[in-house]
FIVORO-693471 format. One record per residue (C-alpha): residue in one letter; x, y, z. Coordinates in Angstrom, 3 decimals, always signed. Example, Ala and Ser with C-alpha at 12.3 -4.5 7.8 and 13.67 -1.06 7.14 Angstrom:
// FIVORO-693471
+------+----------+----------+----------+
! code !        u !        v !        w !
+------+----------+----------+----------+
!    A !  +12.300 !   -4.500 !   +7.800 !
!    S !  +13.670 !   -1.060 !   +7.140 !
+------+----------+----------+----------+
//
This chain:
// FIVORO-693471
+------+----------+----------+----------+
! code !        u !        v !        w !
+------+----------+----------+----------+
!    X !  +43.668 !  -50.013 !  -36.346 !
!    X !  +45.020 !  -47.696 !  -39.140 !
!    X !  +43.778 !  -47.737 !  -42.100 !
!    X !  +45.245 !  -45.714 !  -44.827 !
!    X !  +42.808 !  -44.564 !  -47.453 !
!    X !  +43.942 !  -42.801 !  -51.407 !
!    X !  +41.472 !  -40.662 !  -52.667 !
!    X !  +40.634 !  -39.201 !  -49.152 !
!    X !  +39.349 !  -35.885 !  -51.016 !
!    X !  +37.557 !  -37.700 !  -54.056 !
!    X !  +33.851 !  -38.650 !  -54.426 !
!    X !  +34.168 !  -42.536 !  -52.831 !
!    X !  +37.454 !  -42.164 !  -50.565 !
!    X !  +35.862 !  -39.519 !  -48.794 !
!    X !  +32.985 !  -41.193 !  -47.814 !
!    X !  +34.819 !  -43.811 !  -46.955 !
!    X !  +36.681 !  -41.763 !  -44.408 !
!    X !  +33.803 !  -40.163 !  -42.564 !
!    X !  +32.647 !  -43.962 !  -42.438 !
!    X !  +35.311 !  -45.550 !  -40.326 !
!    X !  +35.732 !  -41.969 !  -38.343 !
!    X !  +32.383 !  -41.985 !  -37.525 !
!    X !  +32.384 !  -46.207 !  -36.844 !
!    X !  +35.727 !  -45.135 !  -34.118 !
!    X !  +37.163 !  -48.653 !  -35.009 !
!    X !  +39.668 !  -47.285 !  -37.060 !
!    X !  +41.414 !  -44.343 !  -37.484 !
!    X !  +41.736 !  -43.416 !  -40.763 !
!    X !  +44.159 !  -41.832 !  -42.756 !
!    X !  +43.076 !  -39.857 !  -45.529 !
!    X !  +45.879 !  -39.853 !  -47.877 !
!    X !  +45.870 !  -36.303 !  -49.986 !
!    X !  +48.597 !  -34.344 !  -51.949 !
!    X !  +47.380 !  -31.109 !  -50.075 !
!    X !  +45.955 !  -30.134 !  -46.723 !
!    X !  +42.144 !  -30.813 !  -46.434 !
!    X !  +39.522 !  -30.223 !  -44.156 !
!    X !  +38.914 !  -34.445 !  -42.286 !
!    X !  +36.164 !  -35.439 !  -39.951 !
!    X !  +37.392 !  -35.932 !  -36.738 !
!    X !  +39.051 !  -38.879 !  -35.703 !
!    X !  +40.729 !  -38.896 !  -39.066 !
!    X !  +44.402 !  -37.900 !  -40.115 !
!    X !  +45.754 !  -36.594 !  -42.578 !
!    X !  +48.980 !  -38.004 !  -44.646 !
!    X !  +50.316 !  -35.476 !  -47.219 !
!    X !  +51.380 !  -38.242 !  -50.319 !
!    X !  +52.258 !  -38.037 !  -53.982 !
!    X !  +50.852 !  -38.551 !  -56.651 !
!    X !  +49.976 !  -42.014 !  -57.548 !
!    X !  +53.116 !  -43.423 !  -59.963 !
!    X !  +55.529 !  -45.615 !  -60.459 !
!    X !  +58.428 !  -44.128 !  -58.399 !
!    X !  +56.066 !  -42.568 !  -55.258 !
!    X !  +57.242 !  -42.737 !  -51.777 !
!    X !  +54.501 !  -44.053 !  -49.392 !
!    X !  +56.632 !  -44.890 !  -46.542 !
!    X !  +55.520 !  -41.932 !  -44.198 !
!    X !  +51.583 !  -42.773 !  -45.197 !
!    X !  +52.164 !  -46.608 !  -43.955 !
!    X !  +53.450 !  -46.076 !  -40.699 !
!    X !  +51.584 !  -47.845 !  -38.511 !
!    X !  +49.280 !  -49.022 !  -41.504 !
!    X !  +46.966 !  -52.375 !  -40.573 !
!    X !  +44.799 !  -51.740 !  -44.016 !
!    X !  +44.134 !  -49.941 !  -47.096 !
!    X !  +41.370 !  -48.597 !  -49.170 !
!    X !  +42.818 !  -48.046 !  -52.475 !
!    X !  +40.256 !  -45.500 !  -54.035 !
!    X !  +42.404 !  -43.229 !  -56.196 !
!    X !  +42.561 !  -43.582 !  -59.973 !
!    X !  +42.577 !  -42.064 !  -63.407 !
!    X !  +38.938 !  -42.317 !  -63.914 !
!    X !  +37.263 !  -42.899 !  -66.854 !
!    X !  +37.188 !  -40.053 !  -69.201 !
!    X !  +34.303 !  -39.349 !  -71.521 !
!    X !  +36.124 !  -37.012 !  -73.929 !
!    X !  +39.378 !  -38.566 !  -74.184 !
!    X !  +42.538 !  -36.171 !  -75.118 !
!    X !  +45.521 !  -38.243 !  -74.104 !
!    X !  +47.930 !  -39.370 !  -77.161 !
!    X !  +47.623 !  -42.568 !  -75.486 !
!    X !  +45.209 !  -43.182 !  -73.238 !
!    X !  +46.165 !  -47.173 !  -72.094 !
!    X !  +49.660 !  -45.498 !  -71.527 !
!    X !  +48.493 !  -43.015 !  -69.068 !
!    X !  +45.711 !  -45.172 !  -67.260 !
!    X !  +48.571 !  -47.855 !  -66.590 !
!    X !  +50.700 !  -45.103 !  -65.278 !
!    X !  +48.406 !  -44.357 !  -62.722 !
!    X !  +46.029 !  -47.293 !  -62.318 !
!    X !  +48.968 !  -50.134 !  -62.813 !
!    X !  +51.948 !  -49.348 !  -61.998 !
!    X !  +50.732 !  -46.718 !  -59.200 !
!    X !  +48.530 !  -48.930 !  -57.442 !
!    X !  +51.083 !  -51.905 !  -57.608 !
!    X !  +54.200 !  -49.670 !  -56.202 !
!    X !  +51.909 !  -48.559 !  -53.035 !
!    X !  +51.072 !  -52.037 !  -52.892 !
!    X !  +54.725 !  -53.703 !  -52.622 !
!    X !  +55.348 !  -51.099 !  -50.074 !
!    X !  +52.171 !  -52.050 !  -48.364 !
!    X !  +53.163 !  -55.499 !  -47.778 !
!    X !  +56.688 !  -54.428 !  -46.871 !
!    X !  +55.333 !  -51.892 !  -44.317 !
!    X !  +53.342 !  -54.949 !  -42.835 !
!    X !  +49.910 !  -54.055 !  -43.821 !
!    X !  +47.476 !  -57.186 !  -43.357 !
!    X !  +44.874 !  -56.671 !  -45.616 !
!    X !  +44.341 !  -54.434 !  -48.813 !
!    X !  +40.932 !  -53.626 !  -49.997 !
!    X !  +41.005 !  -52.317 !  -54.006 !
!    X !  +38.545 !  -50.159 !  -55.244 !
!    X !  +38.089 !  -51.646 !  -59.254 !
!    X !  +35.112 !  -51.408 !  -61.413 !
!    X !  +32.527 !  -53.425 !  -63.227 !
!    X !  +34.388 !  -52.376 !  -66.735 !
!    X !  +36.999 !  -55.344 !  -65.636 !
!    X !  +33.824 !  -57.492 !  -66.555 !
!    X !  +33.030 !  -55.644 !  -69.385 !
!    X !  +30.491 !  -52.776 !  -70.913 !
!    X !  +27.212 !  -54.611 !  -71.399 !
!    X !  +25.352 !  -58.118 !  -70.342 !
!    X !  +22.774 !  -60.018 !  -72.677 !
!    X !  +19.069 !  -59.322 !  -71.346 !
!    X !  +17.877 !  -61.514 !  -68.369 !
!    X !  +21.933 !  -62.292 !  -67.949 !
!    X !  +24.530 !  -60.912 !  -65.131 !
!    X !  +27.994 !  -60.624 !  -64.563 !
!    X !  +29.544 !  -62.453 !  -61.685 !
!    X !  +32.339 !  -62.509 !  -59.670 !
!    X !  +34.149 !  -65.814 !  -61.462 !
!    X !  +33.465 !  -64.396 !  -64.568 !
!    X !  +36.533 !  -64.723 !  -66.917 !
!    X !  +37.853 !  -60.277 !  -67.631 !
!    X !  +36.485 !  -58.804 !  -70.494 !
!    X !  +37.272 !  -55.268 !  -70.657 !
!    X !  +37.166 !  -52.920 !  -73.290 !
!    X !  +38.215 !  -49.888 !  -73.228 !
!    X !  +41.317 !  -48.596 !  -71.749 !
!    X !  +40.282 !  -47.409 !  -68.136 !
!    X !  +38.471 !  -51.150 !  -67.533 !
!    X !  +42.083 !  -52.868 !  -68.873 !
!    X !  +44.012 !  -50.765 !  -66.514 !
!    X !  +41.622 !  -52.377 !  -63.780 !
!    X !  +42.142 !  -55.580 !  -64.798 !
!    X !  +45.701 !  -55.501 !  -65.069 !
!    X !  +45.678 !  -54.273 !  -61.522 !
!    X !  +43.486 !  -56.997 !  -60.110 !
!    X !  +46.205 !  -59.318 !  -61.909 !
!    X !  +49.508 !  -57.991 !  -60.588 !
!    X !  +47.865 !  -57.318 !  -56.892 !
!    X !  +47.006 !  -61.489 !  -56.671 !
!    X !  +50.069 !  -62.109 !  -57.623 !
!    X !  +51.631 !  -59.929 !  -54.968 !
!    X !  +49.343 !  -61.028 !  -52.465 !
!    X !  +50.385 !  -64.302 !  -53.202 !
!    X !  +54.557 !  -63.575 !  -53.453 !
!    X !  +54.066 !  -61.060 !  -50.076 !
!    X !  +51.265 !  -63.130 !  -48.287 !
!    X !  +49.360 !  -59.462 !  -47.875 !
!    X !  +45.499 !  -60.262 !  -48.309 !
!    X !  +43.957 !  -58.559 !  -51.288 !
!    X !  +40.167 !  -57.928 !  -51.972 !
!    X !  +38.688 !  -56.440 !  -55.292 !
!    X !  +35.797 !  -54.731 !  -55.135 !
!    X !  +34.047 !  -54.165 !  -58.676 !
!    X !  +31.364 !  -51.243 !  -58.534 !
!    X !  +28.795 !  -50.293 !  -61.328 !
!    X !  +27.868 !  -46.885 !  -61.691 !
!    X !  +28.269 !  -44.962 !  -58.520 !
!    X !  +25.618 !  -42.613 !  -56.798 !
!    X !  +24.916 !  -40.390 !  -54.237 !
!    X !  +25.643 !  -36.594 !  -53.056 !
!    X !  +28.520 !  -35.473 !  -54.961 !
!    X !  +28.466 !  -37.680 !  -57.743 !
!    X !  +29.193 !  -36.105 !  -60.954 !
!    X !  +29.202 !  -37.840 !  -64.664 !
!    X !  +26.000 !  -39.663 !  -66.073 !
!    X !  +24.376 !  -39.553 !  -63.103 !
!    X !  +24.885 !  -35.604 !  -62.120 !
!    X !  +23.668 !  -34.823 !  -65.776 !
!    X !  +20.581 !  -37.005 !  -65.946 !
!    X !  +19.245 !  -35.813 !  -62.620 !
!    X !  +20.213 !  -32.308 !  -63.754 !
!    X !  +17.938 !  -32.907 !  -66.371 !
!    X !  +14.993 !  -34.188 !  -64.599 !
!    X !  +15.550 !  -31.352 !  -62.442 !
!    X !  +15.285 !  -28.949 !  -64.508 !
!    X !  +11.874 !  -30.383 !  -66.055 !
!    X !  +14.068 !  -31.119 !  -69.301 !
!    X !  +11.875 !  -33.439 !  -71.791 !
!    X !  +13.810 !  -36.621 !  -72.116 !
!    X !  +13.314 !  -38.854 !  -75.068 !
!    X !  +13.843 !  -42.064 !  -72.759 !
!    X !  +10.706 !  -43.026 !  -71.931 !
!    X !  +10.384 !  -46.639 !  -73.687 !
!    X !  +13.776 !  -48.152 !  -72.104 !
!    X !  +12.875 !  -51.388 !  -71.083 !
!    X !  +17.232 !  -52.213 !  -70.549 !
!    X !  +18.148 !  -52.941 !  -67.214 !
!    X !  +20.967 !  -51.624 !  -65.199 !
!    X !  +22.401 !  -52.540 !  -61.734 !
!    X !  +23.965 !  -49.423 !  -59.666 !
!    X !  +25.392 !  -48.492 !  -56.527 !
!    X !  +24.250 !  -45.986 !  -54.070 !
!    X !  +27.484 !  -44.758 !  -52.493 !
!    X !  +26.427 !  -45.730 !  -48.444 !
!    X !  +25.890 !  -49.686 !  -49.564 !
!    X !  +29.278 !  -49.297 !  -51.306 !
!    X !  +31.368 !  -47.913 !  -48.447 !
!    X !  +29.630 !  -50.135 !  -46.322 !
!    X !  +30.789 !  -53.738 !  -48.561 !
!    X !  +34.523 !  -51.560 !  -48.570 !
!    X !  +34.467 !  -51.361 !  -44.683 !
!    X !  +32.827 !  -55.163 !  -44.561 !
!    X !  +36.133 !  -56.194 !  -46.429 !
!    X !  +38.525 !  -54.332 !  -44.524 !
!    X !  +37.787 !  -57.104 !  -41.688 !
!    X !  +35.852 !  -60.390 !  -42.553 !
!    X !  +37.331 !  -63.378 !  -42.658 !
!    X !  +36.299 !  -64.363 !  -45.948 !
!    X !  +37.166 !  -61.764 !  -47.977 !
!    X !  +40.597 !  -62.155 !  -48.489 !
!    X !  +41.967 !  -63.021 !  -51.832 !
!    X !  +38.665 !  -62.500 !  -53.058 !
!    X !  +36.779 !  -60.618 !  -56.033 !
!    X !  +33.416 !  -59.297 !  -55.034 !
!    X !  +30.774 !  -57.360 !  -56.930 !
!    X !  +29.046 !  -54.544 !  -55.491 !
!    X !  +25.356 !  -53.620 !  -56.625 !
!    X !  +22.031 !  -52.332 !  -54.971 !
!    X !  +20.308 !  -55.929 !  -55.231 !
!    X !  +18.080 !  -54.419 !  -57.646 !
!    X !  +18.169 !  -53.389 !  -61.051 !
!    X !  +16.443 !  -50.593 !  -63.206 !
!    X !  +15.806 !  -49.737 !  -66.262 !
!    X !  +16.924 !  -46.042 !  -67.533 !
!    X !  +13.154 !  -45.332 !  -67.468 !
!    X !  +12.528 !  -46.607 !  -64.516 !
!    X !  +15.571 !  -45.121 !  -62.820 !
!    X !  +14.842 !  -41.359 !  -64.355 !
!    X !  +11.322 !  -41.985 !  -62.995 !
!    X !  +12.656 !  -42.958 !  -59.675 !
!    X !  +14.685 !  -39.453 !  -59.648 !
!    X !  +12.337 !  -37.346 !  -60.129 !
!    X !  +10.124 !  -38.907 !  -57.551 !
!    X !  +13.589 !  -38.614 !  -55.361 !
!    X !  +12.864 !  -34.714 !  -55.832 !
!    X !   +9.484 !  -34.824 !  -55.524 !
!    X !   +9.128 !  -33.867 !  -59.376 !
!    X !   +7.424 !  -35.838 !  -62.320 !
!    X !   +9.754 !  -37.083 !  -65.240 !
!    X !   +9.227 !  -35.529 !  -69.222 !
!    X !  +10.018 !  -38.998 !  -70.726 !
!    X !   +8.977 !  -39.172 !  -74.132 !
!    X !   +8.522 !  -42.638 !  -75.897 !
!    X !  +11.421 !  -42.663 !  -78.557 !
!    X !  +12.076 !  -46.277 !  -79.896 !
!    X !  +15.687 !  -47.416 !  -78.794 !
!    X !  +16.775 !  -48.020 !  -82.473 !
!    X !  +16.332 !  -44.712 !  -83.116 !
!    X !  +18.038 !  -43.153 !  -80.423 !
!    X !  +20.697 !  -45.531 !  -81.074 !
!    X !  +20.790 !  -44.315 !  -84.473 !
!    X !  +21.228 !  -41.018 !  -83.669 !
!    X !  +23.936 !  -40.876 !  -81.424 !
!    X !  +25.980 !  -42.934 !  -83.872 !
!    X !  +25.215 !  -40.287 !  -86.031 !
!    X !  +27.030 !  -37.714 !  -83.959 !
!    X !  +29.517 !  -39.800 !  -82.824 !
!    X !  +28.107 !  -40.305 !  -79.116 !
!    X !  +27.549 !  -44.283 !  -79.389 !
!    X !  +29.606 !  -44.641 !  -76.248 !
!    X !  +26.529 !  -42.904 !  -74.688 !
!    X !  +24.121 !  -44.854 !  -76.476 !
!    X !  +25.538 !  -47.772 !  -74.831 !
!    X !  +25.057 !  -46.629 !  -71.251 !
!    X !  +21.557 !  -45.214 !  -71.941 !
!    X !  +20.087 !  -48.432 !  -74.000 !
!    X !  +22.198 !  -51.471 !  -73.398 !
!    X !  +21.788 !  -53.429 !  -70.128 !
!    X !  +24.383 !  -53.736 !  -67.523 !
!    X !  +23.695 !  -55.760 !  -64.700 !
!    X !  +25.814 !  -57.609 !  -61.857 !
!    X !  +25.129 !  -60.614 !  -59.988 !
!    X !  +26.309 !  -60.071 !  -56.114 !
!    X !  +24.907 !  -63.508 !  -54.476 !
!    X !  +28.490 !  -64.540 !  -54.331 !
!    X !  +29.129 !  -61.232 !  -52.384 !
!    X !  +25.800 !  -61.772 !  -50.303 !
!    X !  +26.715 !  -65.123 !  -49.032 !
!    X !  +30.209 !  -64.784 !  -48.499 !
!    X !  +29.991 !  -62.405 !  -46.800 !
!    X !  +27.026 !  -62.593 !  -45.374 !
!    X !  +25.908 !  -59.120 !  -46.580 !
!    X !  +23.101 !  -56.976 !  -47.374 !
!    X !  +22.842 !  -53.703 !  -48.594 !
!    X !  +21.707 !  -51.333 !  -45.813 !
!    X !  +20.200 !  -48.453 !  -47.754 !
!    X !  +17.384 !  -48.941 !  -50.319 !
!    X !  +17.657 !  -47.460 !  -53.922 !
!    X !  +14.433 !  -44.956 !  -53.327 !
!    X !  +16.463 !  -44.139 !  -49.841 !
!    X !  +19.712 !  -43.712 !  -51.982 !
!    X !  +18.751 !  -41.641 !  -54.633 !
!    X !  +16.999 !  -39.328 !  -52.372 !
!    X !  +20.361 !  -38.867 !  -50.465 !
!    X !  +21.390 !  -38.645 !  -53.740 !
!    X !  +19.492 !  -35.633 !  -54.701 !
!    X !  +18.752 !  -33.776 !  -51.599 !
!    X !  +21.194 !  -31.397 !  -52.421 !
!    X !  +19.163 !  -30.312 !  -55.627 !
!    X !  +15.932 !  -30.081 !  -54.721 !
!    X !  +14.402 !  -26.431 !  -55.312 !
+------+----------+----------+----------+
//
């Protein structure tokens, strides 16, 4: 089976090529605006850019399913006029044109990358999202992703195509860049950290467990027409996960015991509160629906993931 993958080059679509090369079920096809270097067993598919009016018709031939992992990500320092406008470019309309010609091309089954910001930005303590939780987004990137989610059920249900959703949290593993790259930069460097009294909690995802739930719903059964959330089955909190880093690179953590209210305070102060919010608040996902329906586990354990994660780094 083909199975046509966007993002081939990026941090998630990649991985999820070498997967299903390596797996020799499928042959994928990484889907890239230039020529890159593939695993074998994979092709490559030269495509555009991910709009509105893109051609996709070479890419599909021979298509049985999709991994839809290309996006305008979210952007920390935002300099866009309009930054709903050019998210829906890209993570609407885009997604939803190489969708229609999906189904028209006769793919069965279309597996879409979304994220957790569909759900929203933060849970109440001891509380979780789920999968049947009513959207919530709130900022621009997460309403694109909803928005998505919406028009791809609706073509799934006009075109008879299967959709899946796949929400992710935070993303690690080798590669990853954002939060995640600077923290364990940080800890890396022996940086003192004034996060040592977090007692938040946060769910992630260590890149292997989610390619593994994207391959999972590129063939069960049960996932079709389906939202799942992807998570690590375990949550930490910012302390515990910087302290869980370091011990990834066989280092100790500088945490220094700085009240939450005051950190909070000062990043308002300099305008950073979006970054107070992912450092303080708690964010945490509920994946029994994902466990039982698909009867699913995640293979790779967070102290085994973040030292994949970091292996690169250590000096």
């Amino acid at each position: 089976m083909k199975v046509l993958v966007t993002g081939a080059t990026g941090f998630v679509g990649g991985a999820v090529v070498s997967s299903l090369a390596r797996e020799r079920r499928w042959t994928p096809v990484a889907a890239s605006r230039r020529h890159a270097l593939l695993p074998d067993g994979a092709e490559l598919a030269i495509t555009p850019s991910l709009g509105a009016d893109a051609d996709w018709s070479d890419a599909l031939q021979g298509v049985e399913g999709v991994v839809h992992a290309a996006a305008r990500v979210h952007v920390m320092d935002e300099e866009a006029a309009d930054p709903l406008a050019e998210y829906r470019h890209t993570n609407v309309e885009g997604t939803l044109a190489l969708a229609w010609q999906a189904a028209q091309a006769g793919v069965r089954r279309f597996v879409f990358v979304s994220s957790i910001k569909v759900n929203g930005e933060q849970t109440s303590p001891h509380c979780a999202f789920t999968a049947e939780d009513a959207p919530a987004p709130v900022d621009p990137y997460g309403v694109s992703k909803a928005e998505a989610e919406a028009g791809l059920f609706a073509l799934a249900r006009e075109t008879g195509m299967e959709v899946v959703v796949v929400r992710p949290p935070l993303v690690y593993g080798p590669g990853a860049g954002g939060n995640f790259a600077r923290m364990a930069r940080w800890v890396g460097k022996g940086v003192p950290l004034p996060l040592g009294a977090l007692d938040n909690r946060r769910s992630l995802v260590g890149l292997d467990n989610l390619v593994d739930l994207l391959v999972t719903c590129l063939e069960h059964p049960a996932a079709a027409n389906r939202v799942f959330l992807a998570g690590d089955g375990e949550d930490l909190s910012t302390t515990g996960l910087l302290r869980r880093v370091a011990a990834a690179m066989g280092r100790r953590a500088r945490l220094v015991p700085v009240p939450p209210a005051l950190l909070r305070a000062g990043a308002r102060a300099v305008g950073r509160a979006e970054i107070a919010t992912r450092l303080l608040d708690s964010l945490q996902v509920d994946i029994t629906h994902t466990r039982q329906t698909l009867s699913w586990e995640p293979p790779v354990s967070v102290d085994e993931g973040l030292r994949r994660a970091v292996a690169p780094s250590r000096g």
